[in-house]
C-alpha positions in Angstrom: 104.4 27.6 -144.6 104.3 29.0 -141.1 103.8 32.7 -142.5 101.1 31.4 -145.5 99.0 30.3 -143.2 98.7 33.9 -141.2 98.2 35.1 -144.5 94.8 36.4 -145.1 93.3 37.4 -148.8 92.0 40.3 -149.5 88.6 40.2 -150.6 87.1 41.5 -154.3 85.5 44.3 -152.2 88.8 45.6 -150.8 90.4 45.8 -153.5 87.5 47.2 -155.5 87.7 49.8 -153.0 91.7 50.2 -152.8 91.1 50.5 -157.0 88.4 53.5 -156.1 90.6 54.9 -153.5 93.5 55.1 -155.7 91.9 56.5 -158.8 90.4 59.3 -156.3 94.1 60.0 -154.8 95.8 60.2 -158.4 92.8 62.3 -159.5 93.0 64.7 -157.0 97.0 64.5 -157.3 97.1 65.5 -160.9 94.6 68.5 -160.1 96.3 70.0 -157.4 99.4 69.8 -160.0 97.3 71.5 -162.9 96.5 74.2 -159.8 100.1 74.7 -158.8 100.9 74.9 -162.2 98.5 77.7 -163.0 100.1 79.5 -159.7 103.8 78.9 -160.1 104.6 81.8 -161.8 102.1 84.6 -160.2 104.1 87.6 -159.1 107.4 85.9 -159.9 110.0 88.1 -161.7 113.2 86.0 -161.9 113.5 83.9 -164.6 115.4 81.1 -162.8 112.8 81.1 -160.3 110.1 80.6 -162.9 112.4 77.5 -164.9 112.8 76.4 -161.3 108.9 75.6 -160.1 108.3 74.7 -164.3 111.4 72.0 -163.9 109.7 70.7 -160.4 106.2 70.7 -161.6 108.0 68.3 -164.4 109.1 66.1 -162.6 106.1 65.7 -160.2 104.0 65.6 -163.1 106.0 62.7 -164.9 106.6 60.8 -161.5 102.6 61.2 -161.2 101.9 59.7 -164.6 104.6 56.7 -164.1 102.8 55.8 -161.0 99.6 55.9 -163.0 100.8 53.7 -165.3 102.3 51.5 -162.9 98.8 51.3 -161.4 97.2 50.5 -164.9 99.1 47.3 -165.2 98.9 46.1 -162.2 94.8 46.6 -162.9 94.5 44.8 -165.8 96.9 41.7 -163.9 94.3 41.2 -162.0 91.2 42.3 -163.9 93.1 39.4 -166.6 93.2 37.1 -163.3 89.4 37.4 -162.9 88.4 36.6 -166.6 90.4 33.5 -166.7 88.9 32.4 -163.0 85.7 32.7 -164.8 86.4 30.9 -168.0 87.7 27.6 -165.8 
């Protein structure tokens, strides 16, 4: 109980704008991966080299969109939270 009570909420506000924040940061995330993407393979002649950077952008890509989703559900927790505050 000791450590609840040093607990502090955060506020609707912060985490409005931790939701804004994050859906700038994955935004710009998956752009700079469309740009890398687009770039990977300029003035690259090896083949491996070129599987190589297309394997990695994958994975980044796909690690990118599990955090995303990740994010989603943990969004509509709490946006689900809020409706059912109201309703009581």
């Amino acid at each position: 109980s000791h450590i609840m009570s040093e607990y502090v909420r955060m506020t609707d506000t912060e985490r409005d704008q931790i939701d804004q924040d994050a859906q700038v940061f994955m935004r710009t995330c998956a752009d700079a991966i469309h740009q890398l993407r687009a770039e990977a393979h300029r003035g690259v002649q090896s083949a491996q080299v070129k599987e190589h950077r297309t394997a990695v952008l994958d994975f980044i890509e796909d690690y990118l969109k599990r955090v995303c989703k990740l994010y989603s559900e943990q969004r509509a927790i709490r946006v689900k939270r809020v409706i059912d505050k109201k309703r009581l």
